[in-house]
Z-matrix of the N, CA and C atoms (Angstrom, degrees):
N
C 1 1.450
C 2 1.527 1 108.55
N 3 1.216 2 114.17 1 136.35
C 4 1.352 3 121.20 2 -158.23
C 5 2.197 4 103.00 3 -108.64
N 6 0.870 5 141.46 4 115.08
C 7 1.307 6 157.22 5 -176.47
C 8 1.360 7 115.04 6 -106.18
N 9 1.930 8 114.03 7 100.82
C 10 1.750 9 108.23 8 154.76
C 11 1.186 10 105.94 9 -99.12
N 12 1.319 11 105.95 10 -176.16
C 13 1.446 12 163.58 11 -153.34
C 14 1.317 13 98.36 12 -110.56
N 15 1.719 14 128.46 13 103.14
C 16 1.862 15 111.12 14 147.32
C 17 1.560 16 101.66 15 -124.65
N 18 1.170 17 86.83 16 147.45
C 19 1.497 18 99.65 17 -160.96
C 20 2.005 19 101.14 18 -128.40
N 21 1.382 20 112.67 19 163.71
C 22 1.352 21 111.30 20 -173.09
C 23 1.713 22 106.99 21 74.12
N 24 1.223 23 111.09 22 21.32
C 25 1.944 24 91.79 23 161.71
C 26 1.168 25 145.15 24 -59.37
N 27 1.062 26 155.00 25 103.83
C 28 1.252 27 138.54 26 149.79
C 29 1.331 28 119.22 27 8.16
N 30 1.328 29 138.61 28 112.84
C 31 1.590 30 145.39 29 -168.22
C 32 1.888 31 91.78 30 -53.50
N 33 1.467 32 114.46 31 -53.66
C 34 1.339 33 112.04 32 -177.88
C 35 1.269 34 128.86 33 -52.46
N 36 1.142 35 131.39 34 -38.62
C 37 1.321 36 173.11 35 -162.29
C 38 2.112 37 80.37 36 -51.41
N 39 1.474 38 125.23 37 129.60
C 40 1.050 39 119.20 38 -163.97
C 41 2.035 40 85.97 39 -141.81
N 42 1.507 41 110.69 40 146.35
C 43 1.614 42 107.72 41 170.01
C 44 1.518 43 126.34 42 -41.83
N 45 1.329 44 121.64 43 -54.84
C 46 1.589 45 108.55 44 159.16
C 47 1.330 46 129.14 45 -46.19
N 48 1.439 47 115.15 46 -34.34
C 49 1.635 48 103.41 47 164.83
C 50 1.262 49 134.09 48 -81.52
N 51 1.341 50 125.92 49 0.62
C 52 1.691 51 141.25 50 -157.29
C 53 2.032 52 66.56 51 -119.08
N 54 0.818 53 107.82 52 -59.90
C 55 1.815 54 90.02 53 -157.45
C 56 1.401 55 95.80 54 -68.04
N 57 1.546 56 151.01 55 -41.09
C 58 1.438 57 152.35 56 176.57
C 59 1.493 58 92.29 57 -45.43
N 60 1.317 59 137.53 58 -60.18
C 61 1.237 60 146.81 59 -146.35
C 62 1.325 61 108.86 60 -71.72
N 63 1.703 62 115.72 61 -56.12
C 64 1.254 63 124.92 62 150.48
C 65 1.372 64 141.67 63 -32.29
N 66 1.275 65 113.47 64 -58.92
C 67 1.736 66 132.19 65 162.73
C 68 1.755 67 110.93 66 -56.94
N 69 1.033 68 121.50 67 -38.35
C 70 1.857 69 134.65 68 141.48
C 71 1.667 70 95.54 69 -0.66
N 72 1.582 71 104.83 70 -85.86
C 73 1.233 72 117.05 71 -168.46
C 74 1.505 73 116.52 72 -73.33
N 75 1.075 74 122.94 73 28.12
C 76 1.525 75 117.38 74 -154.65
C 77 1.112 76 136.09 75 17.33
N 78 1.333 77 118.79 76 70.96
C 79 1.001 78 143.66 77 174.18
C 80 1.662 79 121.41 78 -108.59
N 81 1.067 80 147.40 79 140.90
C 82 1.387 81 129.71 80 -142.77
C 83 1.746 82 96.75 81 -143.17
N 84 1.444 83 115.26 82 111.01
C 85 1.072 84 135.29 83 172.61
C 86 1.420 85 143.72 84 -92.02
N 87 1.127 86 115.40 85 131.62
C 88 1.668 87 128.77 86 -170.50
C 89 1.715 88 116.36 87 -71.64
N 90 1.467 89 78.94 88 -63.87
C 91 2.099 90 93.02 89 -174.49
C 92 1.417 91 93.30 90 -178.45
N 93 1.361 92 93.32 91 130.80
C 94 1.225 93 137.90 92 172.79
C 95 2.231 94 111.78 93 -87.35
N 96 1.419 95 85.62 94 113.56
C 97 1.695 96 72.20 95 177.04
C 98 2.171 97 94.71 96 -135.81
N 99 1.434 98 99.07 97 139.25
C 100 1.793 99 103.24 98 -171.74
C 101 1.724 100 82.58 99 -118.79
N 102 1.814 101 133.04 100 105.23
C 103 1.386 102 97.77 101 175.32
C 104 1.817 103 101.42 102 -95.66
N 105 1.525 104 95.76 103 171.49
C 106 1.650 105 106.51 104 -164.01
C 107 1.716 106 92.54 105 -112.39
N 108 1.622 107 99.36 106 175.57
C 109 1.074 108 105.98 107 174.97
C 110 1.390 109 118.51 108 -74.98
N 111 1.283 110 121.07 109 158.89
C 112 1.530 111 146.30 110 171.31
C 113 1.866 112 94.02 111 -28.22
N 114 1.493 113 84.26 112 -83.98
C 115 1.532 114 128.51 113 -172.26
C 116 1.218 115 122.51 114 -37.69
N 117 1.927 116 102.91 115 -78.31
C 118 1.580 117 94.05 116 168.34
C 119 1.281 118 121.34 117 -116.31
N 120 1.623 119 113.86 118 32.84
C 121 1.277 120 91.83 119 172.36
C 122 1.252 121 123.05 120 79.50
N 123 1.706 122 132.23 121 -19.52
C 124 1.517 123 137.92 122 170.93
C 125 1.280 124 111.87 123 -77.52
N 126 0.949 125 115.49 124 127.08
C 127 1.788 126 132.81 125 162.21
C 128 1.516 127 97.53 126 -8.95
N 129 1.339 128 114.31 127 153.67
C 130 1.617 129 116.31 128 169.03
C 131 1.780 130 100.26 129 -110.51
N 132 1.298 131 133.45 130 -1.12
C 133 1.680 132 110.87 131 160.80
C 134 1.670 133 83.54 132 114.38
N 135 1.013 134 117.94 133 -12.36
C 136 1.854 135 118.13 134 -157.96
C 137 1.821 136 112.20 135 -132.88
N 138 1.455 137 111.71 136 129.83
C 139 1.663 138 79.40 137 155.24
C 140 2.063 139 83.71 138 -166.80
N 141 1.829 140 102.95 139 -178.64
C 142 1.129 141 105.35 140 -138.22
C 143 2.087 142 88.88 141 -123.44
N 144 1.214 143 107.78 142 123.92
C 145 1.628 144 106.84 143 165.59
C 146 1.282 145 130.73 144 -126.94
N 147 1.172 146 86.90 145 116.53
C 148 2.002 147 104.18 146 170.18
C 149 1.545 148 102.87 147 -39.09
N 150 1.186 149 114.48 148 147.37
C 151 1.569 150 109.07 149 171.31
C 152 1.913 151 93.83 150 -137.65
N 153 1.044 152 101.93 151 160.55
C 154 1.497 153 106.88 152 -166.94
C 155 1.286 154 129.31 153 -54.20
N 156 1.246 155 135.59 154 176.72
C 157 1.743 156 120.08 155 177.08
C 158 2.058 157 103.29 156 -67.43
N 159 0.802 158 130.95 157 -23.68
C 160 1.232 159 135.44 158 -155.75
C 161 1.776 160 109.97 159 -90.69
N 162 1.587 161 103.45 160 -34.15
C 163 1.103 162 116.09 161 -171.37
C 164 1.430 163 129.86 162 -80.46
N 165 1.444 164 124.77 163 126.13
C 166 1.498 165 136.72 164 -177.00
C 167 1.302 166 108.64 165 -40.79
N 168 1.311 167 166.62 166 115.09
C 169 1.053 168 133.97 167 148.75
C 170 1.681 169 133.14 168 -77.85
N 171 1.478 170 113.81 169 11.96
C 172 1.544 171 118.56 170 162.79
C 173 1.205 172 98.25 171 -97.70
N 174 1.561 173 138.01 172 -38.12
C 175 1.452 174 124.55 173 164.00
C 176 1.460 175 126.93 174 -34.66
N 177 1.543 176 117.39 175 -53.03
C 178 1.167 177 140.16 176 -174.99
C 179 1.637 178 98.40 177 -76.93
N 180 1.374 179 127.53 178 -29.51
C 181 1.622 180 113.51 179 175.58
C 182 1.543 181 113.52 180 -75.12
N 183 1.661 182 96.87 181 -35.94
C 184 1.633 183 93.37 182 -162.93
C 185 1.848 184 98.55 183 -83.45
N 186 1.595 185 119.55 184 -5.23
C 187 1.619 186 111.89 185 179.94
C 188 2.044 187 91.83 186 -70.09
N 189 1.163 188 105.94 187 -59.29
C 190 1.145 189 133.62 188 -144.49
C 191 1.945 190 119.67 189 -78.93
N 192 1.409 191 93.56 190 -28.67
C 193 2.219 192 104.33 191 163.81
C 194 1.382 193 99.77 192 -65.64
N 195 1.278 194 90.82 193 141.06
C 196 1.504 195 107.73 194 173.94
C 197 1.613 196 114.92 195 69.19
N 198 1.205 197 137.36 196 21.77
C 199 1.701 198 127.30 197 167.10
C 200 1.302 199 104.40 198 -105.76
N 201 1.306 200 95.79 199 148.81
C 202 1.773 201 92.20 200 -178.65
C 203 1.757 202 108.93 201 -110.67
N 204 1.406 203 97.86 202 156.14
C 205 1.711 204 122.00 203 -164.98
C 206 1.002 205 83.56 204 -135.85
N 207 1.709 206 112.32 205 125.27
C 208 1.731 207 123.54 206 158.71
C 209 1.211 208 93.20 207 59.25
N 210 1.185 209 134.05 208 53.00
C 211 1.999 210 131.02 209 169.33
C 212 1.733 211 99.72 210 41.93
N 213 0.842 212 119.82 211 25.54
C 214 1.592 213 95.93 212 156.19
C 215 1.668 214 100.40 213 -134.94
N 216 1.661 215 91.70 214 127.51
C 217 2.185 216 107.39 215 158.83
C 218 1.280 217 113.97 216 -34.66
N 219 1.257 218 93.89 217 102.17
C 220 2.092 219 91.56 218 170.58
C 221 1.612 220 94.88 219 -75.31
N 222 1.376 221 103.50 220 166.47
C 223 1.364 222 130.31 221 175.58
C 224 1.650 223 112.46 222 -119.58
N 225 1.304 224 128.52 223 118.14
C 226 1.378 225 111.09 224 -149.00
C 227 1.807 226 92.42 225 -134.83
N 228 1.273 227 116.47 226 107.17
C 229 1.862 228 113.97 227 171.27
C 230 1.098 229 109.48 228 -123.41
N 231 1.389 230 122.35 229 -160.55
C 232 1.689 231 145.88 230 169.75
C 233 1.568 232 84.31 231 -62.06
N 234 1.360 233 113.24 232 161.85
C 235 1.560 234 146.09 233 160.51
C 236 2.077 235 98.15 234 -95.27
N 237 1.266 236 108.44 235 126.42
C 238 1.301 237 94.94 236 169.45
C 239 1.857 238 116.86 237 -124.24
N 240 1.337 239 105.01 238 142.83
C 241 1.872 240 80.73 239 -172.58
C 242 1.397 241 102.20 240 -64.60
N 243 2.178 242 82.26 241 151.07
C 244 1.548 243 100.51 242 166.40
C 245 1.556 244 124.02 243 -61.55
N 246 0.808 245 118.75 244 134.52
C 247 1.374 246 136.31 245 -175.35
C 248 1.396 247 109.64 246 -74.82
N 249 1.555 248 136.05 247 137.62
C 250 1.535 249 120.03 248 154.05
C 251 1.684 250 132.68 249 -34.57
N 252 1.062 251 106.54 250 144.99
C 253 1.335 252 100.10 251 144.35
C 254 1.427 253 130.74 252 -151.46
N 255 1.588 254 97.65 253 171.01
C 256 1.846 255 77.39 254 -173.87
C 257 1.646 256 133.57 255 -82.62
N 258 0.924 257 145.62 256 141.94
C 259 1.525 258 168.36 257 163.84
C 260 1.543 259 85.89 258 3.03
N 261 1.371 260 119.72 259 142.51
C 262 1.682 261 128.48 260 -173.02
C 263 1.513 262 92.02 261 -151.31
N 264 1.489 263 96.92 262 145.56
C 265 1.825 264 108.31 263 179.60
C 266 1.634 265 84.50 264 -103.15
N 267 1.398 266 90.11 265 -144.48
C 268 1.813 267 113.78 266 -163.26
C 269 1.644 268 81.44 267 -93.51
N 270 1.293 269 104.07 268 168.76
C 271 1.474 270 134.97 269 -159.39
C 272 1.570 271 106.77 270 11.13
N 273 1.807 272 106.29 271 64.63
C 274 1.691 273 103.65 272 -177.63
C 275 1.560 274 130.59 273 29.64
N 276 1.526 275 98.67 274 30.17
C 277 1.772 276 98.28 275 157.55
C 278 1.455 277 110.30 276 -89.85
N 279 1.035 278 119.21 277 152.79
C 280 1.581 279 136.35 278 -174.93
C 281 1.805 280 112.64 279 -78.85
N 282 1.340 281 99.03 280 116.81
C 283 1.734 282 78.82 281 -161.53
C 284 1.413 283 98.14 282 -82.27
N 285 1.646 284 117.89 283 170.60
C 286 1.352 285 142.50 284 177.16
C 287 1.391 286 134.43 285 -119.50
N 288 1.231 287 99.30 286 5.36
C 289 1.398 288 130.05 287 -177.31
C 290 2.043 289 104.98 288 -84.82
């Protein structure tokens, strides 16, 4: 299963509509994930879709960079795994404890 990257959302912009928007182009989708903040709960501008076993995913980047949803240019790549990182206190100092 192949996973991009769209980036530049609309805060409003909710998973049924990024996946409606998608399927548009025939493009055929797995799961749709938009994650939000901690805090309030608002969209973070970003979110990540599975696309089916069948589906290209440079096909699906090069249909899909550059169209706009809700007036803002999505930005559309590979998904890459998150990487580690190391252990962070309060105001991103590194704790020592």
């Amino acid at each position: 299963m192949s996973k991009i990257f769209v980036g530049n959302l609309n805060f409003s912009v909710t998973e049924s509509v990024l996946e409606t928007f998608i399927r548009e182009f025939g493009i055929e989708v797995q799961n749709v994930n938009i994650p939000r903040d901690f805090n309030t709960g608002r969209t973070r501008g970003f979110g990540f879709v599975e696309l089916a076993d069948e589906q290209d995913p440079d096909e699906a980047i090069s249909v899909l960079n550059g169209k706009i949803l809700e007036n803002r240019t999505i930005r559309v790549d590979r998904a890459h795994e998150r990487t580690s990182r190391p252990p962070q206190g309060r105001r991103g100092q590194r704790r020592t404890w």
